[in-house]
FIMIPA-818825 format. One record per atom (N, C-alpha, C, O): residue in three letters; x, y, z. Coordinates in steps of 0.05 Angstrom, whole numbers, plus 32768, in hexadecimal, padded with zeros to 4 digits. Example, Ala and Ser with C-alpha at 12.3 -4.5 7.8 and 13.67 -1.06 7.14 Angstrom:
2
ALA81087F8E809C
ALA80F67FA6809C
ALA81087FBE809C
ALA811D7FBE80A9
SER81017FD3808E
SER81117FEB808F
SER81028001809D
SER810C801780A1
//
This chain:
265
UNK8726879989C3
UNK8729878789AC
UNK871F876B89B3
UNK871F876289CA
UNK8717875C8998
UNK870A874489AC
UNK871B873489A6
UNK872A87358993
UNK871A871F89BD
UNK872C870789BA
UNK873186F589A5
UNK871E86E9899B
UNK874B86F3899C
UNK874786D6898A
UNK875286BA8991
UNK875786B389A8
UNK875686A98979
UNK87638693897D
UNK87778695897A
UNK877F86988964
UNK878A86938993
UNK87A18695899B
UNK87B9867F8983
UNK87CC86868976
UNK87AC86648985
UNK87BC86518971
UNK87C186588951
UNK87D386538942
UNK87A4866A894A
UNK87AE866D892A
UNK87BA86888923
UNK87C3868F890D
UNK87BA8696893C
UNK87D686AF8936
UNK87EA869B893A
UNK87F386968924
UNK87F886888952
UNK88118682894E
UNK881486728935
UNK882A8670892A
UNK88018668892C
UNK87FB86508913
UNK880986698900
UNK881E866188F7
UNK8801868488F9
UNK8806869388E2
UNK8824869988E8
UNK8832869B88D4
UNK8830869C8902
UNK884A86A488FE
UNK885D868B88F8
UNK8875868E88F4
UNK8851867488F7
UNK8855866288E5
UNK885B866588CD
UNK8871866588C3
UNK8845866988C4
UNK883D8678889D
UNK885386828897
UNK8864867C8887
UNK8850869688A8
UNK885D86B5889C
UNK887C86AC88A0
UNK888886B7888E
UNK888686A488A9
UNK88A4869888A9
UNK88A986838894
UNK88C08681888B
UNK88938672888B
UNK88A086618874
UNK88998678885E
UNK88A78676884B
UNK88838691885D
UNK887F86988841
UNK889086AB883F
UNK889286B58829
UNK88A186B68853
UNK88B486CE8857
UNK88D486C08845
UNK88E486D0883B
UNK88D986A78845
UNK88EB8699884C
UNK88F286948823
UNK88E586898811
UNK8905869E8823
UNK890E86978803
UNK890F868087FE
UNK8904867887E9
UNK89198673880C
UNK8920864C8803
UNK890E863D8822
UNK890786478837
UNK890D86238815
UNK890186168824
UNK890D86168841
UNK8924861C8844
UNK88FB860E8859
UNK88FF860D8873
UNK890785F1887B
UNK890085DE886D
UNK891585EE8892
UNK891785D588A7
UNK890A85DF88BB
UNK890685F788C1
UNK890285CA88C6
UNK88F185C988E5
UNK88FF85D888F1
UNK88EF85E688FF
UNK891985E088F7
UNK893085E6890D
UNK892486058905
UNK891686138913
UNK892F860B88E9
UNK892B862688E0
UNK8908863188EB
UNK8906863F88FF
UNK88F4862A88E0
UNK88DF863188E4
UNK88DA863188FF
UNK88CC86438907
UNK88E5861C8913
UNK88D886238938
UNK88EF86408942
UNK88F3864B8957
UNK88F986438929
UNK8910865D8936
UNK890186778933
UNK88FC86898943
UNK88FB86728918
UNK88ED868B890C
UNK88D3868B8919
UNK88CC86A28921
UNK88C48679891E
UNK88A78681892B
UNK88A9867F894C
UNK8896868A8957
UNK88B686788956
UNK88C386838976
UNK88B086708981
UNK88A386768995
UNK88AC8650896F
UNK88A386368978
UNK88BB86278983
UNK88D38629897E
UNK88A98610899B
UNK88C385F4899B
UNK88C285EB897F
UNK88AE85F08973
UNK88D685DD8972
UNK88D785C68964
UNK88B685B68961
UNK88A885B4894D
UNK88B085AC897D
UNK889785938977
UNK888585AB8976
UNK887585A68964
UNK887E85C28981
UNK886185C88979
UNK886385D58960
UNK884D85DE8959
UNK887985DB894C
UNK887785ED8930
UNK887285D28922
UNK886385D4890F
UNK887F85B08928
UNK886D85A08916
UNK8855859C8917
UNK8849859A8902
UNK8846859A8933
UNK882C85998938
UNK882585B08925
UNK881285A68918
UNK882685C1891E
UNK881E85D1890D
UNK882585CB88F8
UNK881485BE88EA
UNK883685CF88EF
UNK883C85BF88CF
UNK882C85A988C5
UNK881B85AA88B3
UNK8831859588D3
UNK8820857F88CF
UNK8805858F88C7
UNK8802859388AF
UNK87F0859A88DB
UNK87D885A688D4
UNK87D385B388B8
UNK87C485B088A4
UNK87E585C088BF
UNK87EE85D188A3
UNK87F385C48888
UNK87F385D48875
UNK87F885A28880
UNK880A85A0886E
UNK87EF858C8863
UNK87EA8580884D
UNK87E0858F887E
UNK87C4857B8875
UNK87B4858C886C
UNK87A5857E885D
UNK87AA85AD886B
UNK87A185BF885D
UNK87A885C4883A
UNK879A85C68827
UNK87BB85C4883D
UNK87D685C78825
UNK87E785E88826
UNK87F385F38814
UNK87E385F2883F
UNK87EF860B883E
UNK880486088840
UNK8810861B8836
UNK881585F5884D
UNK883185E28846
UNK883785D58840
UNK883085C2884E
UNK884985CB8829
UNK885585B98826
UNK886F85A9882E
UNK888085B88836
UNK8876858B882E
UNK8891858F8837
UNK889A85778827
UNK888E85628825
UNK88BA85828814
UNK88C3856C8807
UNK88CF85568815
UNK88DE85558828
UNK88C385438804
UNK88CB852C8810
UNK88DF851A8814
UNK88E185058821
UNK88F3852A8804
UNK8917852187FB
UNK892785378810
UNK893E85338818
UNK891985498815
UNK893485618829
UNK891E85628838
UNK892885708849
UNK8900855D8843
UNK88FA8567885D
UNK88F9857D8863
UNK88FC8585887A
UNK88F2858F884A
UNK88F585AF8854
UNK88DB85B18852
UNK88CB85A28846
UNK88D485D38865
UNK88B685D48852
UNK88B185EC8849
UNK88C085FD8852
UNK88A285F1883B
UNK88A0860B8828
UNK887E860D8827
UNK886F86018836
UNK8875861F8812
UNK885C86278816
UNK8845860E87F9
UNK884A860887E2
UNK882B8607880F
UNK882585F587FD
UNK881585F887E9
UNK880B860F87EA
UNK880B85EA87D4
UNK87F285F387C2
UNK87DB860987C9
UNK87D8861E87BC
UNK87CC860187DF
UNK87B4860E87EE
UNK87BF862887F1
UNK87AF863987EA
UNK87D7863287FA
UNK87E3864987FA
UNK87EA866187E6
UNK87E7867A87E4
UNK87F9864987D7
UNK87F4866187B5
UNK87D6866787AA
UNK87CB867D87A7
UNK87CC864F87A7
UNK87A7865A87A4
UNK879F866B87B6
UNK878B867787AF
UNK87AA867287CC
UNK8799868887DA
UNK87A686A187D2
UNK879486B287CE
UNK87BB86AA87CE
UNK87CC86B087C2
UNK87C686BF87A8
UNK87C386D887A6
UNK87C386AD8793
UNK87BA86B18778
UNK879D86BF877D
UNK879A86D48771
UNK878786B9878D
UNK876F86BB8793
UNK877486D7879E
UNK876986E98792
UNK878686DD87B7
UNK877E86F587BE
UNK8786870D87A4
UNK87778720879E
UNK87A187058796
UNK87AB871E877F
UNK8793871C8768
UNK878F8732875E
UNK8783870A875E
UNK8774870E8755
UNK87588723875B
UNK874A872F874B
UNK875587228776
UNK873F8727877A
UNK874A874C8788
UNK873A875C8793
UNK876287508784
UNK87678768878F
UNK876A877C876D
UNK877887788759
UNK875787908776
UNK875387A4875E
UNK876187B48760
UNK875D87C58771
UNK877487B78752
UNK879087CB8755
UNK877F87E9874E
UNK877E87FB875E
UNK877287E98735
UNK87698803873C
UNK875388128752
UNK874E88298757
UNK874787F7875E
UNK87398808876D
UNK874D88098790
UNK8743881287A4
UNK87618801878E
UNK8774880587A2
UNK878088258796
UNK8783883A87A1
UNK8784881F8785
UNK878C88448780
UNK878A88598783
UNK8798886B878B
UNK876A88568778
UNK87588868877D
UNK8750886D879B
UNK874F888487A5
UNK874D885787A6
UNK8747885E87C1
UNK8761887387D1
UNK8760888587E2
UNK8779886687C0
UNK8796887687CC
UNK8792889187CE
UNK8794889E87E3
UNK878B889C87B0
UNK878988B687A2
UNK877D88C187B7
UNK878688D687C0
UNK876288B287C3
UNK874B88C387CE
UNK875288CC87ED
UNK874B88E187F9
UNK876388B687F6
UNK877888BE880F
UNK878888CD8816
UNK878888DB882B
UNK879C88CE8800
UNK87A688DF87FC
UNK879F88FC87F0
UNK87B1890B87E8
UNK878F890187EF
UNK877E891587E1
UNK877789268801
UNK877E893D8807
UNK876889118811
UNK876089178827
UNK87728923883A
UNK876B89358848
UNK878B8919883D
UNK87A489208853
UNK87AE89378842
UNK87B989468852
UNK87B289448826
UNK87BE894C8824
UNK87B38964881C
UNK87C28977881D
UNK879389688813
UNK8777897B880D
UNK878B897987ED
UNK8783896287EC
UNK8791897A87E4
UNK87A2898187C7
UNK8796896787B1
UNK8786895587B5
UNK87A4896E8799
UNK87978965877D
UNK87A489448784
UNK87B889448793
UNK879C892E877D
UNK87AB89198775
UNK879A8902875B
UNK878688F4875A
UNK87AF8909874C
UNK87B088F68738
UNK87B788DD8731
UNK87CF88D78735
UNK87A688C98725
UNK87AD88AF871D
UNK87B488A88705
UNK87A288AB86F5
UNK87CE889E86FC
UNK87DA88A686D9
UNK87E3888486D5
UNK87EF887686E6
UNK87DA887D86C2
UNK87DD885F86B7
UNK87ED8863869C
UNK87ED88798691
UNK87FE8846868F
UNK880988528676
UNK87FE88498660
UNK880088308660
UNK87F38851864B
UNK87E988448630
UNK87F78852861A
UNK880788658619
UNK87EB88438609
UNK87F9884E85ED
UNK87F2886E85E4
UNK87FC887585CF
UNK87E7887B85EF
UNK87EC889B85EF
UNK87F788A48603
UNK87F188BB8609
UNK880D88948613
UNK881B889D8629
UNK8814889C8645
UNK880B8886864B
UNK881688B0865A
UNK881288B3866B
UNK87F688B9866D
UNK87EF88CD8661
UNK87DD88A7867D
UNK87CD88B4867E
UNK87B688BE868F
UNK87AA88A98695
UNK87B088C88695
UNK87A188D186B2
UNK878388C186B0
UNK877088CA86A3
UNK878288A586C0
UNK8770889B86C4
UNK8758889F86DF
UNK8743889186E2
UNK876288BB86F2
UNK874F88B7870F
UNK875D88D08715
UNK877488D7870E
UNK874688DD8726
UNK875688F7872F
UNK873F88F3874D
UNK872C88E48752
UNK8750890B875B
UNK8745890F877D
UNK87488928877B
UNK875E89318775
UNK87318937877F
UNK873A895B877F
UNK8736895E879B
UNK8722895587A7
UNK874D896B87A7
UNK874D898287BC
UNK8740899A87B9
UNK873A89A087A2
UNK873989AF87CF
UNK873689C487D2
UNK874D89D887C1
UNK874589EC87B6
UNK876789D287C0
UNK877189F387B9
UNK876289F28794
UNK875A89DF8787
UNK87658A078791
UNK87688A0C8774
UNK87838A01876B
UNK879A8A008774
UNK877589F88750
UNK878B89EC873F
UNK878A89FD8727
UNK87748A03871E
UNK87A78A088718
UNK87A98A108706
UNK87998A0C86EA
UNK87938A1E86DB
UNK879489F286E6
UNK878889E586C8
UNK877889D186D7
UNK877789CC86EF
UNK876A89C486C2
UNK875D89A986C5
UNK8769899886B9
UNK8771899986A1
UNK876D898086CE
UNK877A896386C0
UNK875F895786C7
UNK8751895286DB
UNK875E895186A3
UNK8748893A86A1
UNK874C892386A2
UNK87648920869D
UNK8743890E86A7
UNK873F88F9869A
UNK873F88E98681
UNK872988E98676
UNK874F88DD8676
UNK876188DD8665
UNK877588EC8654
UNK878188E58640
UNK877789078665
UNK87908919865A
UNK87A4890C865F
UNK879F88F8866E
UNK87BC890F8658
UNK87DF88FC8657
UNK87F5891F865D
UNK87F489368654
UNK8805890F866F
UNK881B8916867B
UNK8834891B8668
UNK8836890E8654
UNK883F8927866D
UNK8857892B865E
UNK886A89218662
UNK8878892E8672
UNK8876890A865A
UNK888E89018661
UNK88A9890F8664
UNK88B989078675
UNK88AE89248653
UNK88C78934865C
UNK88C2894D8671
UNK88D289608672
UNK88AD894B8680
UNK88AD89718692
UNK8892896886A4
UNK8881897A86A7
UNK888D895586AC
UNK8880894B86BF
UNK8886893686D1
UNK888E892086C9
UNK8882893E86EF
UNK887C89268707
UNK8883890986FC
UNK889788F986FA
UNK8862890A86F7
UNK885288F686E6
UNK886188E186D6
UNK886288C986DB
UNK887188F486BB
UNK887888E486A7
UNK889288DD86B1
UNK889E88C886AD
UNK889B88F486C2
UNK88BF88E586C8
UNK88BD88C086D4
UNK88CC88AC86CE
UNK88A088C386E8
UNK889F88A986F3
UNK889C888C86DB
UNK88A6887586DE
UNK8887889986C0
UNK888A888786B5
UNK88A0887A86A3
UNK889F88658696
UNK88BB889386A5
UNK88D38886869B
UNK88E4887B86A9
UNK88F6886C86A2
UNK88DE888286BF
UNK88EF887686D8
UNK88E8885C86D9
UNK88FB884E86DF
UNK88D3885186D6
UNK88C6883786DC
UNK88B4882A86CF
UNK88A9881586D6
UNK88AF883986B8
UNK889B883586A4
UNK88AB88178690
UNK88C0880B8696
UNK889B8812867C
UNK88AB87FC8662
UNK88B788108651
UNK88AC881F8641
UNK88D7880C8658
UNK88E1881C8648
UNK88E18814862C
UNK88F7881E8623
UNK88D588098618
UNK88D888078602
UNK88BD881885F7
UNK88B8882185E1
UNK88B1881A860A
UNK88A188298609
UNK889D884A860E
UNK8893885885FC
UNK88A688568628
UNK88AD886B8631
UNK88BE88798623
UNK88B88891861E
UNK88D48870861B
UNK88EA887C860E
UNK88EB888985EF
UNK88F5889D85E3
UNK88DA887385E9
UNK88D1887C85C6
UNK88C2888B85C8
UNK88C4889F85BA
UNK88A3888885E0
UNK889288A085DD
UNK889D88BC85F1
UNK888D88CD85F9
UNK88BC88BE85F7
UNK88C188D085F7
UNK88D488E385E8
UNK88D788FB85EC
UNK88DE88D485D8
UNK88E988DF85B9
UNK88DB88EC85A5
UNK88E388FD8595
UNK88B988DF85A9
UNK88AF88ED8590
UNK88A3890A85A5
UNK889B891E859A
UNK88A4890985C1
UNK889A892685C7
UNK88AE893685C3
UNK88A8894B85B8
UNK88CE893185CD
UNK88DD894385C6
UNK88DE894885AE
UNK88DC896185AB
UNK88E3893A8592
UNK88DE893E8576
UNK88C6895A8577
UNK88CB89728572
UNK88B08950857F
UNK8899896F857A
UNK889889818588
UNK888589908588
UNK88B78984859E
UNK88B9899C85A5
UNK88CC89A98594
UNK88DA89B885A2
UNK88D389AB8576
UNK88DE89B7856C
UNK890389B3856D
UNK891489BD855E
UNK890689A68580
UNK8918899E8590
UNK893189A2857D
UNK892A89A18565
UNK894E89A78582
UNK896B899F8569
UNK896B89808574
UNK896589748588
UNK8975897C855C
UNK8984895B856E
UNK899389548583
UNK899489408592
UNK89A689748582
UNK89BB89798597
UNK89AD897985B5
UNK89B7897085C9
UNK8993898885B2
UNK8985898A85CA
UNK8977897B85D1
UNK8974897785E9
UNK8969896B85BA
UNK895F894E85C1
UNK896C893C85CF
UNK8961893785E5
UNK8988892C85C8
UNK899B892985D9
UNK89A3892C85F6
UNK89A6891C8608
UNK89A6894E85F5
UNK899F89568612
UNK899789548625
UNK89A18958863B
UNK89778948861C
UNK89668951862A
UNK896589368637
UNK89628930864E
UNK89678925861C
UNK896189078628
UNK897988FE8643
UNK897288F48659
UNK89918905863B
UNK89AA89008646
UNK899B8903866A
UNK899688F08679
UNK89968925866E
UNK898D89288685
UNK8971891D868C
UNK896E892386A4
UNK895E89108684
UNK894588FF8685
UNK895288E9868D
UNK894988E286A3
UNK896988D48682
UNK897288C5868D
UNK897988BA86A8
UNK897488A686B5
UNK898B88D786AD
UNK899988D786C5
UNK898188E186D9
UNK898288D586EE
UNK897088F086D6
UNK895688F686E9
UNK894788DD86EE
UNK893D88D68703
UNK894488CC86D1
UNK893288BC86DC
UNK8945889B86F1
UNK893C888986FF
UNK896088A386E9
UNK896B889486FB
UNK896F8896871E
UNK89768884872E
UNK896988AC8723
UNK896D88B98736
UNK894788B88744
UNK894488B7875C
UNK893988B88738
UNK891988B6873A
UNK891C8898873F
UNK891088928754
UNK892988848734
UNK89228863873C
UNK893C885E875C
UNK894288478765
UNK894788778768
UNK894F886D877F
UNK893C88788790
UNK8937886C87A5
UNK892E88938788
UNK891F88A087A8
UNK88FB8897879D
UNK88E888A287A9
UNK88F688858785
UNK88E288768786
UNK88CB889C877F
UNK88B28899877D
UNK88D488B1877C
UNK88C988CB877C
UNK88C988DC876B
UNK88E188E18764
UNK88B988EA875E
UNK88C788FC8747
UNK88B389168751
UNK889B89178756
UNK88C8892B8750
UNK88BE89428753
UNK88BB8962873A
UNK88D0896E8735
UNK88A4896A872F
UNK88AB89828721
UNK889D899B8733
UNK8885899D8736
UNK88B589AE873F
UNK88AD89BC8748
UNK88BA89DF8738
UNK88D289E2873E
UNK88B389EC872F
UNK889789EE8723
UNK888B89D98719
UNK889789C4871C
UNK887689D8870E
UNK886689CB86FB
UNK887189D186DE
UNK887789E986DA
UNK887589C086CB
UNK888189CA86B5
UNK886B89C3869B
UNK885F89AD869C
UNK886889D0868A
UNK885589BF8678
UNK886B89B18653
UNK888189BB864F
UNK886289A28643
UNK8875899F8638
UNK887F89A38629
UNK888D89968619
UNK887889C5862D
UNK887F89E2861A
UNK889289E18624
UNK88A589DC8616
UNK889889E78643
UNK88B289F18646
UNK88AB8A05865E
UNK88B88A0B8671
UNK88918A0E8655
UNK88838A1F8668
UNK887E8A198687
UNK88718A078690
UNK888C8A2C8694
UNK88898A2786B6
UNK88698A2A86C3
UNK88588A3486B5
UNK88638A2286D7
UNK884B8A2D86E5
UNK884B8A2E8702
UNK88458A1C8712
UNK88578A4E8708
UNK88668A528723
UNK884C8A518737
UNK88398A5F8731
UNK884C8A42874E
UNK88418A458766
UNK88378A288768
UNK882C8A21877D
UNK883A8A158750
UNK883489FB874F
UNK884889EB874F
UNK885C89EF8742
UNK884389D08763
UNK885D89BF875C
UNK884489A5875C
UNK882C89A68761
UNK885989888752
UNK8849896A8752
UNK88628959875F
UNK887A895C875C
UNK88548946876F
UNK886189328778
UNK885E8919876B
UNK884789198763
UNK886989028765
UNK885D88EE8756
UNK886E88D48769
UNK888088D88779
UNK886188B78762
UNK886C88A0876C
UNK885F88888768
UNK88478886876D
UNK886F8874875D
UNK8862885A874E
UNK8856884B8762
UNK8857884C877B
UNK88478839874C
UNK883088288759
UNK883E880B8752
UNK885288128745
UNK883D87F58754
UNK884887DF8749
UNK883687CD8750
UNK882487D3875F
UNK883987B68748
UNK882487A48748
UNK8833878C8753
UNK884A878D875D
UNK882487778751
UNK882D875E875E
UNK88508753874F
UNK8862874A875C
UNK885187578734
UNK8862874F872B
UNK887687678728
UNK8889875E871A
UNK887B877E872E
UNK8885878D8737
UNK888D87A3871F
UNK88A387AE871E
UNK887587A7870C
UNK886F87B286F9
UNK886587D28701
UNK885C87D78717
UNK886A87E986EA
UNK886687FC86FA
UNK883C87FD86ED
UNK883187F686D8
UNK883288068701
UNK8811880286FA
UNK8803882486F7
UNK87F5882A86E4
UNK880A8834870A
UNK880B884886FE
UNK881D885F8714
UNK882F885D8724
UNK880B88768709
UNK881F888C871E
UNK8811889E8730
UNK87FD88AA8727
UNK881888A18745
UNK880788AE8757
UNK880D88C98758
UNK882088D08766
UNK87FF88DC8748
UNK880D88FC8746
UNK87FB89108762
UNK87E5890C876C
UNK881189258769
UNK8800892C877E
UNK880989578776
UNK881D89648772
UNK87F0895D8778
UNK87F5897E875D
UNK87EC89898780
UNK87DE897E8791
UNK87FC899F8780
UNK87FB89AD879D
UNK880489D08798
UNK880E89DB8784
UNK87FC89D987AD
UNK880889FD87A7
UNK88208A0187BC
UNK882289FD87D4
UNK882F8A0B87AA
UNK884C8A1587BA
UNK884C8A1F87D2
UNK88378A2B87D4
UNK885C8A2187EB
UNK885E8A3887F2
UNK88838A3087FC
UNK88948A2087F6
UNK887D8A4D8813
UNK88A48A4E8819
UNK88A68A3B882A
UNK88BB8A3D8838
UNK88978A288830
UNK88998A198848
UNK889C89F9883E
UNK888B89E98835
UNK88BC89F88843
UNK88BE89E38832
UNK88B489C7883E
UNK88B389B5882E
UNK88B089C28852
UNK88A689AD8869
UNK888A89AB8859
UNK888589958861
UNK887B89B0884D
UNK886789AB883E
UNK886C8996882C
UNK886389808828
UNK887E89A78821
UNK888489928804
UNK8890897A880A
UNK888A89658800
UNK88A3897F881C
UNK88AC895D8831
UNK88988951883B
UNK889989398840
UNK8883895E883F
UNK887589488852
UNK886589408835
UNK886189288833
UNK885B89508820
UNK884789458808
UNK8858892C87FB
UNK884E891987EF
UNK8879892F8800
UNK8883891987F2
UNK888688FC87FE
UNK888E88E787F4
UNK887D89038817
UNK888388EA882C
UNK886588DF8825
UNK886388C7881E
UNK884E88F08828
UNK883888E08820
UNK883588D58806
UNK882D88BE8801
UNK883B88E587F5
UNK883788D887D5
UNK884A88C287DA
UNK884588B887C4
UNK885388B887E0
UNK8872889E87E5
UNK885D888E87F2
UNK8856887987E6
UNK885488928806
UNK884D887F881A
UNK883088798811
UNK882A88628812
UNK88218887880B
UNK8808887987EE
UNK880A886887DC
UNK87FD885587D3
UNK8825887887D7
UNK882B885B87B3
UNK8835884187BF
UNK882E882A87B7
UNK8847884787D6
UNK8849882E87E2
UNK8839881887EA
UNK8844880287EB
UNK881E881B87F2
UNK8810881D8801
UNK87FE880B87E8
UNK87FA87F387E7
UNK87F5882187D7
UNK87EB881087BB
UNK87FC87F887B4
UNK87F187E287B4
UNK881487FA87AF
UNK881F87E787AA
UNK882587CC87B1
UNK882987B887A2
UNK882387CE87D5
UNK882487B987E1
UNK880E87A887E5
UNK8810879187EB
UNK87F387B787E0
UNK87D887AE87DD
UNK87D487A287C9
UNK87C2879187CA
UNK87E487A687AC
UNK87E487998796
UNK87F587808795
UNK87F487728780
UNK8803877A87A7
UNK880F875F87A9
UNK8836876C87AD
UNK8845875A87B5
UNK8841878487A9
UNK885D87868794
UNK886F877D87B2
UNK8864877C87C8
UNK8886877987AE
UNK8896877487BC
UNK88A0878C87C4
UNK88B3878D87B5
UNK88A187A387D1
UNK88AA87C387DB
UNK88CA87BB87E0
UNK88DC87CB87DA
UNK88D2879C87F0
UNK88EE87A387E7
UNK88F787A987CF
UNK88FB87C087C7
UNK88FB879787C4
UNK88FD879587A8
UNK88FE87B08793
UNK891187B48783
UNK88E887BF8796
UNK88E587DA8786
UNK88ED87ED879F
UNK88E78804879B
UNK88F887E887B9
UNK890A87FB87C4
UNK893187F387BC
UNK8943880487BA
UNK893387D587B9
UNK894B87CF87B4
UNK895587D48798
UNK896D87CF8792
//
C-alpha cells in the first residue's frame, strides 16, 4: 500500500469526532475523542476553522461542524444515485447468491418492480419490469407496509383485499394479522414468504423470497430488495440468503446517506 500523509488521517479523526458527536464539542472533549494533546487538536482546529470545515461558537467555545462541511455534505448526497447504488446491489447480490434479485420502488400502482438481476436457477414465472407485488402474500409488499407511507400502503391494501372477494369478517382478519407481521418485519428489518404465495391465495411450493428495505438519507423507505430462490431441506441456505439480502439493503442504504442506527433502533 502506498504511503500517505500521516497529518490528514490524524486531521480526519479530528472530523470524525466532531461529526460523530450530537452536540457541540470542547477542546477537552475533542483531544479525548481523537487520542490528541489539547495543543495539537487546536493546531488543527484552528486549520480547520480557516477552511470552514469547523466552526466554533463564539459565546460557549464549542466546536461543531462548519459551512464548507455541510456543502460537502449536501454535494456528496446529491451526487450519489440511489438507484444506481441499487442496482449495482441487485447485481452483487445476484452474484453471491447465483439466484433471482429484484428491485421494487413504490408508486401509485403500488409495489413496483423497477430492476431485476437473473441468476442461473430457473424461476417459476417472469417478473417484469413494471409488474407490482402484492401487498397482502408477498416478501416484497409486506416490506412496503412495514416501512412504506402508510397512508398510502394501507388503503392500497384494502382495495386488494376488497377484490379478493373477501367477507368483511375476513377482511378484518386478515388486516389484524398484516399488522402484527408487519410489526414484527420493522424489528428484524426482513420479511420472508416461504412458499411463494400469489394474491390468489395460491401457494408455489419449492419457491421461497427474501425481501429488505433500502432507505435513503432522510430515512425514508426507497425501495425493496427482493431475493426469489429454490427451496431445499437445508435450512442454512435460507439463513445464509437472509443474512445477505440484510446486509445488501444495508449496504444500499448507508451509501444513500440513512442513519442504520436509527432504522435498526
Amino acid at each position: 500500500m502506498a504511503k500517505g500523509i500521516q497529518s490528514i488521517v490524524l486531521g480526519f479523526r479530528l472530523l470524525q469526532a466532531i461529526a460523530e458527536a450530537k452536540v457541540p464539542l470542547s477542546l477537552k472533549a475533542i483531544s479525548a475523542l481523537s487520542g490528541m494533546s489539547p495543543s495539537k487538536a487546536r493546531m488543527y482546529l484552528i486549520s480547520f476553522i480557516e477552511t470552514g470545515l469547523i466552526a466554533q461558537n463564539s459565546d460557549s467555545a464549542l466546536y461543531t461542524l462548519g459551512p464548507y462541511a455541510l456543502r460537502l455534505g449536501t454535494r456528496a448526497l446529491q451526487r450519489m444515485e440511489l438507484m444506481s447504488v441499487a442496482t449495482e446491489t441487485i447485481h452483487a447480490l445476484r452474484q453471491r447468491t447465483n439466484s433471482l434479485v429484484l428491485l421494487c420502488a413504490w408508486d401509485a400502482k403500488g409495489a413496483l418492480v423497477v430492476a431485476r438481476s437473473e441468476g442461473s436457477e430457473p424461476q417459476p414465472l417472469q417478473f417484469h419490469i413494471g409488474g407490482t407485488a402484492s401487498l397482502a402474500s408477498t416478501a416484497t409488499g409486506h416490506i412496503f407496509l412495514a416501512f412504506g407511507p402508510g397512508d398510502q400502503t394501507w388503503p392500497h391494501l384494502n382495495e386488494e383485499l376488497a377484490r379478493l372477494g373477501l367477507s368483511r369478517a375476513e377482511q378484518k382478519r386478515r388486516l389484524r394479522a398484516l399488522e402484527a407481521l408487519a410489526e414484527n418485519i420493522r424489528l428484524r428489518r426482513l420479511a420472508e414468504a416461504d412458499p411463494m404465495t400469489y394474491a390468489s391465495g395460491v401457494t408455489l411450493s419449492g419457491y421461497a423470497a427474501i425481501a429488505a428495505p433500502v432507505f435513503d438519507a432522510t430515512q425514508r423507505l426507497r425501495y425493496a430488495i427482493t431475493l426469489v430462490y429454490q427451496t431445499d431441506s437445508d435450512h442454512r441456505r435460507k439463513e445464509e440468503f437472509a443474512r445477505l439480502t440484510l446486509e445488501a439493503a444495508d449496504r444500499a442504504s448507508h451509501m444513500a446517506g440513512a442513519d442504520m442506527a436509527r432504522a435498526i433502533g
